[in-house]
mmJSON file of the N, C-alpha and C atoms, coordinates in Angstrom:
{"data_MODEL":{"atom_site":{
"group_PDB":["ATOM","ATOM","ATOM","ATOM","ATOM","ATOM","ATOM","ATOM","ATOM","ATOM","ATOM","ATOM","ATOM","ATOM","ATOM","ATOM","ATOM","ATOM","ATOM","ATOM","ATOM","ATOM","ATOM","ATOM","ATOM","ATOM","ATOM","ATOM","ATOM","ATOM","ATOM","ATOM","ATOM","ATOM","ATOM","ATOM","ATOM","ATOM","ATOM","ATOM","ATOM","ATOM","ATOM","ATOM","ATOM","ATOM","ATOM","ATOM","ATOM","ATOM","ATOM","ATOM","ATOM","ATOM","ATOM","ATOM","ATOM","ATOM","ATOM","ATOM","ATOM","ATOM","ATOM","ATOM","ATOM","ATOM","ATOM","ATOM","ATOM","ATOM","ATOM","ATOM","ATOM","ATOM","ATOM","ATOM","ATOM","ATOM","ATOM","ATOM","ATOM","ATOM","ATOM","ATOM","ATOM","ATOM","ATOM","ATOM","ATOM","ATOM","ATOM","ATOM","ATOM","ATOM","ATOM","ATOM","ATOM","ATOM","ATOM","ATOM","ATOM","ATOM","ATOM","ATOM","ATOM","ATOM","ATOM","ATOM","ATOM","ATOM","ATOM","ATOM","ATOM","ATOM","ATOM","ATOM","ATOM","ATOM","ATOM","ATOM","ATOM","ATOM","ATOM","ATOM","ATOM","ATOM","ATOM","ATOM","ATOM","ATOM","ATOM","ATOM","ATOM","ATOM","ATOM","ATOM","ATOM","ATOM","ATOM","ATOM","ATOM","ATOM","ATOM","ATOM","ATOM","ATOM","ATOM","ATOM","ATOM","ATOM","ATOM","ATOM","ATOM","ATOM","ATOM","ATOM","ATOM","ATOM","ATOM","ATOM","ATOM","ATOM","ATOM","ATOM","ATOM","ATOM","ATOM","ATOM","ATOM","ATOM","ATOM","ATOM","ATOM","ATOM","ATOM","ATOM","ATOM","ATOM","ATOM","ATOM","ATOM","ATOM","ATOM","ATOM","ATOM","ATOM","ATOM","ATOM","ATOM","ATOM","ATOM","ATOM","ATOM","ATOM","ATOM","ATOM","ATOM","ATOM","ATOM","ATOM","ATOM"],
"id":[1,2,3,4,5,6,7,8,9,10,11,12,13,14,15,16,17,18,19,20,21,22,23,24,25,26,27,28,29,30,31,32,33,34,35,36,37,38,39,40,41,42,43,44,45,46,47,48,49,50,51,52,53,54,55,56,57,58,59,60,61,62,63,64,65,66,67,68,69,70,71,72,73,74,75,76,77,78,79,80,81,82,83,84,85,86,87,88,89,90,91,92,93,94,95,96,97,98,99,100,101,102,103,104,105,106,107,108,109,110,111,112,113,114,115,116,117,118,119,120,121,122,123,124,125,126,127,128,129,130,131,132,133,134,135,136,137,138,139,140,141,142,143,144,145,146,147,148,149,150,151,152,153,154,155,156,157,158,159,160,161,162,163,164,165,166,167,168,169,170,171,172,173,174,175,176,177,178,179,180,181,182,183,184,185,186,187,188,189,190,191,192,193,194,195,196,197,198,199,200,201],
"type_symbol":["N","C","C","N","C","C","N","C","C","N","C","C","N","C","C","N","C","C","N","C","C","N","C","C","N","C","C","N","C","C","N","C","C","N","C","C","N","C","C","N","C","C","N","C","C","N","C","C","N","C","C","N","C","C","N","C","C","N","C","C","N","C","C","N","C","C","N","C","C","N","C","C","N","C","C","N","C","C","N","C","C","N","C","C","N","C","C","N","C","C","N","C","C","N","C","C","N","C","C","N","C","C","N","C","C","N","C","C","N","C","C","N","C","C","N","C","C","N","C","C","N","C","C","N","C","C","N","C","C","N","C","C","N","C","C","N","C","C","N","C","C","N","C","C","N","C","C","N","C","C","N","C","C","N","C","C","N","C","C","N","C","C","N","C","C","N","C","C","N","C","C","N","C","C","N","C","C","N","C","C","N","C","C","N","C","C","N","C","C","N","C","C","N","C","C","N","C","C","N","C","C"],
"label_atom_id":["N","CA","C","N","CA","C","N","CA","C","N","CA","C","N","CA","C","N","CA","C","N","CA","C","N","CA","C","N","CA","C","N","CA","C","N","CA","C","N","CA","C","N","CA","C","N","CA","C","N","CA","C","N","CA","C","N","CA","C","N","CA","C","N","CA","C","N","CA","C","N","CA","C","N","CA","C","N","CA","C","N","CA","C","N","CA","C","N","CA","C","N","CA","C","N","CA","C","N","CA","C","N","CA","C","N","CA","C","N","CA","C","N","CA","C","N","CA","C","N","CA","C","N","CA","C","N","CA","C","N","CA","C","N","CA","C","N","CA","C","N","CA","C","N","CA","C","N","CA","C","N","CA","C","N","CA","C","N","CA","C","N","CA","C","N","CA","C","N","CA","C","N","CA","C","N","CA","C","N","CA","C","N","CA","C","N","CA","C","N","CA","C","N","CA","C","N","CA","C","N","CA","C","N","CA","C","N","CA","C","N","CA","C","N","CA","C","N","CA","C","N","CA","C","N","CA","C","N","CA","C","N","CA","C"],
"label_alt_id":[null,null,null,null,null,null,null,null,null,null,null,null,null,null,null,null,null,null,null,null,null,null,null,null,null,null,null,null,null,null,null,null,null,null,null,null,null,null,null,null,null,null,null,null,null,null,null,null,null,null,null,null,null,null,null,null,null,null,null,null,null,null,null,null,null,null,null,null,null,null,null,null,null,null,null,null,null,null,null,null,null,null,null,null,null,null,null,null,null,null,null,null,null,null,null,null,null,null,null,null,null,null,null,null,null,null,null,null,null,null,null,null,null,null,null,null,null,null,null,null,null,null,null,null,null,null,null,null,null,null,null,null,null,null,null,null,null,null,null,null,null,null,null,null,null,null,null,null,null,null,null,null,null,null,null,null,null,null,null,null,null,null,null,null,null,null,null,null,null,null,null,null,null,null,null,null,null,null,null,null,null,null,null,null,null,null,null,null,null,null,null,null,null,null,null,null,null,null,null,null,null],
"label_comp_id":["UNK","UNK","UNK","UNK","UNK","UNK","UNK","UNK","UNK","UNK","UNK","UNK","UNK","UNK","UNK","UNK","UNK","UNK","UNK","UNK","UNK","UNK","UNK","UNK","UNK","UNK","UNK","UNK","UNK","UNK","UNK","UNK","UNK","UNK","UNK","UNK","UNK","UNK","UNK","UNK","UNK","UNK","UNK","UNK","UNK","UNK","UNK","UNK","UNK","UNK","UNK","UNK","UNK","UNK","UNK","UNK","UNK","UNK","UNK","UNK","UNK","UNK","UNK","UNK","UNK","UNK","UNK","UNK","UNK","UNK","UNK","UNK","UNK","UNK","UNK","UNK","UNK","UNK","UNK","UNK","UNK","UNK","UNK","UNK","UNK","UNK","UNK","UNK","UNK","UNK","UNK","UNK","UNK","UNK","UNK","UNK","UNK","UNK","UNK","UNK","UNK","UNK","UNK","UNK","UNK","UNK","UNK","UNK","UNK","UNK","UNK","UNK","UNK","UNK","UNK","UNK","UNK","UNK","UNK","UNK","UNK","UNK","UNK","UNK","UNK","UNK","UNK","UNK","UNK","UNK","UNK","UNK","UNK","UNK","UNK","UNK","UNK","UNK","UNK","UNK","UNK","UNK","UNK","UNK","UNK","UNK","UNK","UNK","UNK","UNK","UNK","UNK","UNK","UNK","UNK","UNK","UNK","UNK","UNK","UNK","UNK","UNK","UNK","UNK","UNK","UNK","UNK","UNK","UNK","UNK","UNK","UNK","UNK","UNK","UNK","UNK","UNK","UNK","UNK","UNK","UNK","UNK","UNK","UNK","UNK","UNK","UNK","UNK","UNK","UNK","UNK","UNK","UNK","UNK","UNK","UNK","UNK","UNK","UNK","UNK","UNK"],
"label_asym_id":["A","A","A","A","A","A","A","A","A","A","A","A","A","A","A","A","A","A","A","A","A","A","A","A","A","A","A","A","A","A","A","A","A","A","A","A","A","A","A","A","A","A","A","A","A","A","A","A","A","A","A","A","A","A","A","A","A","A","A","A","A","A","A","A","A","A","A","A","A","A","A","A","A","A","A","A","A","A","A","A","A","A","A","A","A","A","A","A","A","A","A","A","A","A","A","A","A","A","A","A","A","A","A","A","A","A","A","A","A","A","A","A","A","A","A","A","A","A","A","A","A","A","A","A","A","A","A","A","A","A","A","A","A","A","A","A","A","A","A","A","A","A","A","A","A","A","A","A","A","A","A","A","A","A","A","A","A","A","A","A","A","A","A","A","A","A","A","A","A","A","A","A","A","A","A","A","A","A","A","A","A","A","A","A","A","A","A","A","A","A","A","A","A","A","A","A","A","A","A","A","A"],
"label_entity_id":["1","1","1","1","1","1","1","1","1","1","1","1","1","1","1","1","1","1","1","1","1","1","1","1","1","1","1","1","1","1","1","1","1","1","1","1","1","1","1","1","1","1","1","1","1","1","1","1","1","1","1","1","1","1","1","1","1","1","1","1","1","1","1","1","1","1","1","1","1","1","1","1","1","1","1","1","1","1","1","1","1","1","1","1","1","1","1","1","1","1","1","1","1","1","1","1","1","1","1","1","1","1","1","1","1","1","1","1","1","1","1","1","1","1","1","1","1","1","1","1","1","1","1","1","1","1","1","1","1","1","1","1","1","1","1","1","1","1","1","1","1","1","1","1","1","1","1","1","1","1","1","1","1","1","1","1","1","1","1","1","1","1","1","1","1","1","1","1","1","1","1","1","1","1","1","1","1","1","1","1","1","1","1","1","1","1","1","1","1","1","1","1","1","1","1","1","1","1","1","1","1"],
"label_seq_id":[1,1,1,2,2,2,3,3,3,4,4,4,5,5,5,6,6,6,7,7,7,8,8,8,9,9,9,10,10,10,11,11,11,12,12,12,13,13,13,14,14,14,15,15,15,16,16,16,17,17,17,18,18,18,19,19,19,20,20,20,21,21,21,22,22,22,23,23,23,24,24,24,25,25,25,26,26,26,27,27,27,28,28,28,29,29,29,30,30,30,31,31,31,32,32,32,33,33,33,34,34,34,35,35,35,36,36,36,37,37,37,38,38,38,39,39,39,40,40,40,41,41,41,42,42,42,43,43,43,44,44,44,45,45,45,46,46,46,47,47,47,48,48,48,49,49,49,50,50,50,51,51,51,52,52,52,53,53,53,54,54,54,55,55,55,56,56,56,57,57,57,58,58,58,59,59,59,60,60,60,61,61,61,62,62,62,63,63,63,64,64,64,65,65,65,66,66,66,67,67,67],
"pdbx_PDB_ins_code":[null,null,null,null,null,null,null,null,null,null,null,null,null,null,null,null,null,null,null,null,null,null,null,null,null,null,null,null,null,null,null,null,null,null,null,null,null,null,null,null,null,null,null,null,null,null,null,null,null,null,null,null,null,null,null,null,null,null,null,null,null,null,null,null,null,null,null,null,null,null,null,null,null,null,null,null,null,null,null,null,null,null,null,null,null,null,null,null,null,null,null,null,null,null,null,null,null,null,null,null,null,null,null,null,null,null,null,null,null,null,null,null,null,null,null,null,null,null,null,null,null,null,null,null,null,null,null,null,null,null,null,null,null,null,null,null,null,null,null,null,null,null,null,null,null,null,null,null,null,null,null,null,null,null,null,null,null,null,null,null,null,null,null,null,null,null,null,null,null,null,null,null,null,null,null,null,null,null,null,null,null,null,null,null,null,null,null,null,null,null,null,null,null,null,null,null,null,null,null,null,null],
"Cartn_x":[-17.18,-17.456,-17.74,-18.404,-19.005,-18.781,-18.49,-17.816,-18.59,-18.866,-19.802,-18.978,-19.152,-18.941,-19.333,-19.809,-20.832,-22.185,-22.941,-24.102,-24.239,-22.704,-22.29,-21.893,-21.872,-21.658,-20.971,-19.275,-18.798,-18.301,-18.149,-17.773,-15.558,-15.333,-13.694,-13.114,-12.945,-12.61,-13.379,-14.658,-14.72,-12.986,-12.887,-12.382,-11.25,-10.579,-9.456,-9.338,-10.046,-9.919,-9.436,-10.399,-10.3,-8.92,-8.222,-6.467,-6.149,-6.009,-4.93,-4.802,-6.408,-6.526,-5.838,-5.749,-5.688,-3.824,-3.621,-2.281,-1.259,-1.791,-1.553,-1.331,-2.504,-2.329,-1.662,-1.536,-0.102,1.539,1.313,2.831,2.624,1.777,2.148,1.932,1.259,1.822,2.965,3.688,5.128,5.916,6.143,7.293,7.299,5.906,5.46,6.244,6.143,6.7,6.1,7.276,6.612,6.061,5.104,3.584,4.992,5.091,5.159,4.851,5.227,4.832,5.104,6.157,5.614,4.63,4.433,3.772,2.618,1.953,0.754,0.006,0.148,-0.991,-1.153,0.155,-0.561,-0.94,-0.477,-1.275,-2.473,-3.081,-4.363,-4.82,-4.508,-4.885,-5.071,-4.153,-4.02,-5.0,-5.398,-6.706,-7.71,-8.285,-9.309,-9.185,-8.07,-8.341,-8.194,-7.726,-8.489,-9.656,-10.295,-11.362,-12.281,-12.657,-12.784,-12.453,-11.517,-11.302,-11.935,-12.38,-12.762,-14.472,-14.857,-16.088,-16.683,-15.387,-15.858,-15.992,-14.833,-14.675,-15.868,-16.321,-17.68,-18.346,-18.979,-19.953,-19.451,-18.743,-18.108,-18.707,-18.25,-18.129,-19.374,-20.347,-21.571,-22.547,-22.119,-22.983,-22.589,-21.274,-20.554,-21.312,-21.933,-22.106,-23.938,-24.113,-25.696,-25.999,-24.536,-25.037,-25.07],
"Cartn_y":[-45.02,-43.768,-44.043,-43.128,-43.38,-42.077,-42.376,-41.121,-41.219,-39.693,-40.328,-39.211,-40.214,-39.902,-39.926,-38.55,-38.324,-38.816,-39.848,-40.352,-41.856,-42.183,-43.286,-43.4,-44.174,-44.567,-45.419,-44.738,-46.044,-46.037,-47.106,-46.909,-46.874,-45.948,-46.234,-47.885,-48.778,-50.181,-50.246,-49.469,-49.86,-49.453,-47.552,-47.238,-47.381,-47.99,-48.383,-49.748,-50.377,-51.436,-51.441,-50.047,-49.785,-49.029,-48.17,-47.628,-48.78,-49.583,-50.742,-51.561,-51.736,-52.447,-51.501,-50.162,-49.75,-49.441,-49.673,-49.56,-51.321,-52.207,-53.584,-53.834,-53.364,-53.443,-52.84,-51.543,-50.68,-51.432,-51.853,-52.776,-54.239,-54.859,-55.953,-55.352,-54.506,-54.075,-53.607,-52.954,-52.475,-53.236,-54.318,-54.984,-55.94,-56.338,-57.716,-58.843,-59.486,-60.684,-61.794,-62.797,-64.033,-64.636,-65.226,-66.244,-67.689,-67.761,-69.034,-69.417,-70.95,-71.307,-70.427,-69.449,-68.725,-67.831,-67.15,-66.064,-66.337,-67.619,-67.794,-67.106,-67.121,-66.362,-65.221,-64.46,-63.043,-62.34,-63.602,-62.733,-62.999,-64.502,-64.759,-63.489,-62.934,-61.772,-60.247,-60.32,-59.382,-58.873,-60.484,-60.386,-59.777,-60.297,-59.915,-58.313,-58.106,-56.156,-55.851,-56.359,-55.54,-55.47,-57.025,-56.9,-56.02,-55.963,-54.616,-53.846,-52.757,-52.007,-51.714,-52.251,-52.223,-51.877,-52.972,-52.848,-51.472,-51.053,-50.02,-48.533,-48.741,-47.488,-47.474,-48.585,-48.846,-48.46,-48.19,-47.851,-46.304,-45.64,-44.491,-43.45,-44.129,-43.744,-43.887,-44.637,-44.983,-43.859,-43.153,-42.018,-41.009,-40.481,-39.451,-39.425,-40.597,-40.331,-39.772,-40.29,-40.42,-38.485,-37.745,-36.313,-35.651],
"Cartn_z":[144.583,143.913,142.439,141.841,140.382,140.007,138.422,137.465,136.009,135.96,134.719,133.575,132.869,131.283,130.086,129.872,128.66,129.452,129.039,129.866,130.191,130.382,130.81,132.458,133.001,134.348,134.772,135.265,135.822,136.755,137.655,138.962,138.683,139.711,140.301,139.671,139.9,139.445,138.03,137.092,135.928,134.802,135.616,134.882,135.023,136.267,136.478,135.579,135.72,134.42,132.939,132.67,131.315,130.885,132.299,131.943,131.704,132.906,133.012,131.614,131.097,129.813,128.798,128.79,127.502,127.714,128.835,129.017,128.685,129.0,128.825,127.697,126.703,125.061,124.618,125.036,124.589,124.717,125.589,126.434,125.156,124.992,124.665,122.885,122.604,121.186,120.794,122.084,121.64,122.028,122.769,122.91,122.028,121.534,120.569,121.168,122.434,123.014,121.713,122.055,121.229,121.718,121.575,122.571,122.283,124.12,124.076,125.367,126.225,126.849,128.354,128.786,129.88,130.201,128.419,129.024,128.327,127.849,127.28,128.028,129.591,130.26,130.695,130.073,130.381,129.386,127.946,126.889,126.611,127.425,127.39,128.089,129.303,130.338,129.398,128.902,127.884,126.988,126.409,125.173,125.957,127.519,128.102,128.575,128.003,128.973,127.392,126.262,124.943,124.79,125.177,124.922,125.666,126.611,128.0,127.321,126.877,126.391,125.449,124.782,122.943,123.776,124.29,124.826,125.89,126.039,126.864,125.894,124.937,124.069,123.151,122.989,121.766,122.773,123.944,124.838,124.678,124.903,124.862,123.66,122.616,121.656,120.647,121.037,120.847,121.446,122.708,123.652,122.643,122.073,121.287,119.971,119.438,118.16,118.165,119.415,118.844,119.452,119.491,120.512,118.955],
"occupancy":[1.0,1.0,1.0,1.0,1.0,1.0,1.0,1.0,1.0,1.0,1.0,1.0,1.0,1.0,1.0,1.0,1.0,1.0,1.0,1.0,1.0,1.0,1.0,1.0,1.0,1.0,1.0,1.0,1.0,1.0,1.0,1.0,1.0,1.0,1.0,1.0,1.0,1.0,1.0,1.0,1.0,1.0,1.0,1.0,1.0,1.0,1.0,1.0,1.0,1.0,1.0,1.0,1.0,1.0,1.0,1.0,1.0,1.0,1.0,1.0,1.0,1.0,1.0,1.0,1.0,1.0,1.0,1.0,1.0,1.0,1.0,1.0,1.0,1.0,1.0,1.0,1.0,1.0,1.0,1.0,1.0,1.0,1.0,1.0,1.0,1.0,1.0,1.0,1.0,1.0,1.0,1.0,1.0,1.0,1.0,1.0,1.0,1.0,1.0,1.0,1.0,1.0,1.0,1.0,1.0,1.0,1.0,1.0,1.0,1.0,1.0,1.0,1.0,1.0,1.0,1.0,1.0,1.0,1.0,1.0,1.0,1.0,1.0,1.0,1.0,1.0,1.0,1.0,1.0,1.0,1.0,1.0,1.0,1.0,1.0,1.0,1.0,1.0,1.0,1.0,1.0,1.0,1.0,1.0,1.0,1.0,1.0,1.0,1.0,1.0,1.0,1.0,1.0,1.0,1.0,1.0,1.0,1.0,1.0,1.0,1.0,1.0,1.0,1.0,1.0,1.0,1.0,1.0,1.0,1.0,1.0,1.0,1.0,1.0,1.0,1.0,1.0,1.0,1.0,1.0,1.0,1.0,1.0,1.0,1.0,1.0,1.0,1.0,1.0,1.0,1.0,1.0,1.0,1.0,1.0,1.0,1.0,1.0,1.0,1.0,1.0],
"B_iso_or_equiv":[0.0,0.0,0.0,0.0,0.0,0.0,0.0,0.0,0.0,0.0,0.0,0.0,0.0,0.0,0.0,0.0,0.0,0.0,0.0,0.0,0.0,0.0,0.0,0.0,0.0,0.0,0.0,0.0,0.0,0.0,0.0,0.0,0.0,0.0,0.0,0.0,0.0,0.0,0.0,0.0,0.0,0.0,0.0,0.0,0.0,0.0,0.0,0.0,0.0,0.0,0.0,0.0,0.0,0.0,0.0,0.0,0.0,0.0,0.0,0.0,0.0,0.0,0.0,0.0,0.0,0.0,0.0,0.0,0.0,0.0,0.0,0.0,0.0,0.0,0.0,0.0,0.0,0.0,0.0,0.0,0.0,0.0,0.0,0.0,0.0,0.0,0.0,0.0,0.0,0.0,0.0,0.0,0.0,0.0,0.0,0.0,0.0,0.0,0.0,0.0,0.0,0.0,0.0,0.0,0.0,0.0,0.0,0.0,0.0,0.0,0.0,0.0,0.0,0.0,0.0,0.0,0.0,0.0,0.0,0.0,0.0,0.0,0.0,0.0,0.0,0.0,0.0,0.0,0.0,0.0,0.0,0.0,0.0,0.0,0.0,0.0,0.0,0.0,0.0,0.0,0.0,0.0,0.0,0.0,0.0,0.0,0.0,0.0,0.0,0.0,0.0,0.0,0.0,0.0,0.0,0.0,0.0,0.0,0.0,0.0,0.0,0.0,0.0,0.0,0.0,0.0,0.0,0.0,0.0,0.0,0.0,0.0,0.0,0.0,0.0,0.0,0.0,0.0,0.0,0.0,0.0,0.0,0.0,0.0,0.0,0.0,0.0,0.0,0.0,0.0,0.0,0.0,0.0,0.0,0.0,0.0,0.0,0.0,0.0,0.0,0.0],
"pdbx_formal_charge":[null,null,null,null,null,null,null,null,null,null,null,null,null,null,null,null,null,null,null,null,null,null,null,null,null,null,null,null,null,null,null,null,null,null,null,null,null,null,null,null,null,null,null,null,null,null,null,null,null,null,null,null,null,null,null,null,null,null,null,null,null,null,null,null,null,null,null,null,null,null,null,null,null,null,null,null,null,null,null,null,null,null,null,null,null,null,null,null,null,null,null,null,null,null,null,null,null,null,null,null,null,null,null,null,null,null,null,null,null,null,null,null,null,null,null,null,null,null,null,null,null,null,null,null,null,null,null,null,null,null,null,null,null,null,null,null,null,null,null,null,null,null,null,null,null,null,null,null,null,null,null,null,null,null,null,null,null,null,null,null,null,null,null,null,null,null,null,null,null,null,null,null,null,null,null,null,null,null,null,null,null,null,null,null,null,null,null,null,null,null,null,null,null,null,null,null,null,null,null,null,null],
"auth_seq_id":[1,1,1,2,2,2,3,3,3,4,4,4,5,5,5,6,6,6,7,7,7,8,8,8,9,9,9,10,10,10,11,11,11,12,12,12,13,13,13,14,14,14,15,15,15,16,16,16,17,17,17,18,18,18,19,19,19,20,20,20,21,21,21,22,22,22,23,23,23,24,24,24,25,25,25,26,26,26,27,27,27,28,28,28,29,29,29,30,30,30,31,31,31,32,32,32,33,33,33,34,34,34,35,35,35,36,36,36,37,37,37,38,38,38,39,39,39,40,40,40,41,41,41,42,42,42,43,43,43,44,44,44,45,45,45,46,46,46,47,47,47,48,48,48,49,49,49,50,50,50,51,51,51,52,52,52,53,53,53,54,54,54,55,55,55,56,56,56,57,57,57,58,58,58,59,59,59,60,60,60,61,61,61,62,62,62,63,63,63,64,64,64,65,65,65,66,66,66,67,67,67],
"auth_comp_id":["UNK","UNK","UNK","UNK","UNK","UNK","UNK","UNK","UNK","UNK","UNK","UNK","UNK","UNK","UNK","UNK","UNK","UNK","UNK","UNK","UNK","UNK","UNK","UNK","UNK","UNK","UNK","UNK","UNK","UNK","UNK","UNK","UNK","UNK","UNK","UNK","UNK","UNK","UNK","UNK","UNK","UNK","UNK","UNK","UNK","UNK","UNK","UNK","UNK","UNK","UNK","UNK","UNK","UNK","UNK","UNK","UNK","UNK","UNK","UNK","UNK","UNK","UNK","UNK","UNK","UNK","UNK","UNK","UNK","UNK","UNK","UNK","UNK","UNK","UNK","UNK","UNK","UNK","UNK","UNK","UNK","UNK","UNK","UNK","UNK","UNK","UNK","UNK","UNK","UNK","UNK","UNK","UNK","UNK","UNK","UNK","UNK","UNK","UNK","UNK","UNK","UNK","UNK","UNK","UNK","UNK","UNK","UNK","UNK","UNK","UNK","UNK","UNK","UNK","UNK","UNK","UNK","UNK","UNK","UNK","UNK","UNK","UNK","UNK","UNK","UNK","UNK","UNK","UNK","UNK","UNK","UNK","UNK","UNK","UNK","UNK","UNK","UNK","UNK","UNK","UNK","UNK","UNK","UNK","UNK","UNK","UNK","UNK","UNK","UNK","UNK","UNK","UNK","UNK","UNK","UNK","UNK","UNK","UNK","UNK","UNK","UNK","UNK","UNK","UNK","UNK","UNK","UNK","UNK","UNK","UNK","UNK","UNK","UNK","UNK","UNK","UNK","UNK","UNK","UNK","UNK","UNK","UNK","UNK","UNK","UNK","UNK","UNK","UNK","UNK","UNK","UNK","UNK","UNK","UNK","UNK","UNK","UNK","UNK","UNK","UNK"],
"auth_asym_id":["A","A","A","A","A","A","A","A","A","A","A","A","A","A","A","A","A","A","A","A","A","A","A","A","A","A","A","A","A","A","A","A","A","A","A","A","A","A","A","A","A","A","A","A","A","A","A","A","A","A","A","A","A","A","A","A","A","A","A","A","A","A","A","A","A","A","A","A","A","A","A","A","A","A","A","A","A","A","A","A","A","A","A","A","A","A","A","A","A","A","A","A","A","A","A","A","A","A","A","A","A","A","A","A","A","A","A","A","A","A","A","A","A","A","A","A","A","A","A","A","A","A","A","A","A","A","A","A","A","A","A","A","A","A","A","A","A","A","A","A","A","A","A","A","A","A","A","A","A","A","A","A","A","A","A","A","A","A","A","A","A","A","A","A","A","A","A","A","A","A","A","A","A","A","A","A","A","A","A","A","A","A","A","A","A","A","A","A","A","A","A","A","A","A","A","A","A","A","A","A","A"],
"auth_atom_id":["N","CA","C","N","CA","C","N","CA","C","N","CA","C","N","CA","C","N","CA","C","N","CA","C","N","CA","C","N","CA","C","N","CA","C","N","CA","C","N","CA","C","N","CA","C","N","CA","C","N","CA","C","N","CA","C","N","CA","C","N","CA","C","N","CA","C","N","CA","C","N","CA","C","N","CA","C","N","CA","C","N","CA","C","N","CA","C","N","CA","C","N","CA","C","N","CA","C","N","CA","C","N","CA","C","N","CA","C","N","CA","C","N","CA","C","N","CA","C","N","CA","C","N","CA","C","N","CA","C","N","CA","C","N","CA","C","N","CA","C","N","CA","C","N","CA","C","N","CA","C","N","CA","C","N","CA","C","N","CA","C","N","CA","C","N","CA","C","N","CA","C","N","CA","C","N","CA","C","N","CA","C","N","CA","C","N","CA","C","N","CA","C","N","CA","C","N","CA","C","N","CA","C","N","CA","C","N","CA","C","N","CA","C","N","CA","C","N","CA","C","N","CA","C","N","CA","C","N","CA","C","N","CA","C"],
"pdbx_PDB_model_num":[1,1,1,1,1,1,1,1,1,1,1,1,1,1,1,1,1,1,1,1,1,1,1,1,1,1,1,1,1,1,1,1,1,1,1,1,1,1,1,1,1,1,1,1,1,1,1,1,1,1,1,1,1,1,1,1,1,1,1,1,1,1,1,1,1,1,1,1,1,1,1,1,1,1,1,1,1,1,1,1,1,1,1,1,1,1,1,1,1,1,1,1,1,1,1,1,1,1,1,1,1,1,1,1,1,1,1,1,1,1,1,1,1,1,1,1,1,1,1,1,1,1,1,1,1,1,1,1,1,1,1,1,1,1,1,1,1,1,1,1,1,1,1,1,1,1,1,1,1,1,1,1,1,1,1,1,1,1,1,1,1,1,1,1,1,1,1,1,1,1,1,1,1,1,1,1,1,1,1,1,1,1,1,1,1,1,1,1,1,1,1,1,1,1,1,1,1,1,1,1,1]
}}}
């Protein structure tokens, strides 16, 4: 299924991506874990759903400005 927003298009799994991401960054901004060797990788995981995130809201928010 596909959901559109503003005059953007994303499928079910884009935007489930983009909660999970914007929810992940929330979690690892408020607990502020210290990077060390267990959880190097879920804050490597982490960076990639900010980044997703950031990339999706600049797509977002890019349709918003140009209305």
């Amino acid at each position: 299924m596909e959901y559109k927003l503003l005059d953007l298009t994303f499928t079910s799994d884009q935007l489930r991506a983009f909660s999970n991401a914007l929810e992940r960054a929330e979690i690892e901004v408020s607990e502020g874990d210290p990077l060390d060797g267990e959880n190097v990788n879920a804050y490597l995981d982490n960076q990639q759903d900010v980044e997703t995130a950031k990339k999706m809201w600049h797509q977002i928010q890019g349709v918003m400005y140009v209305r």
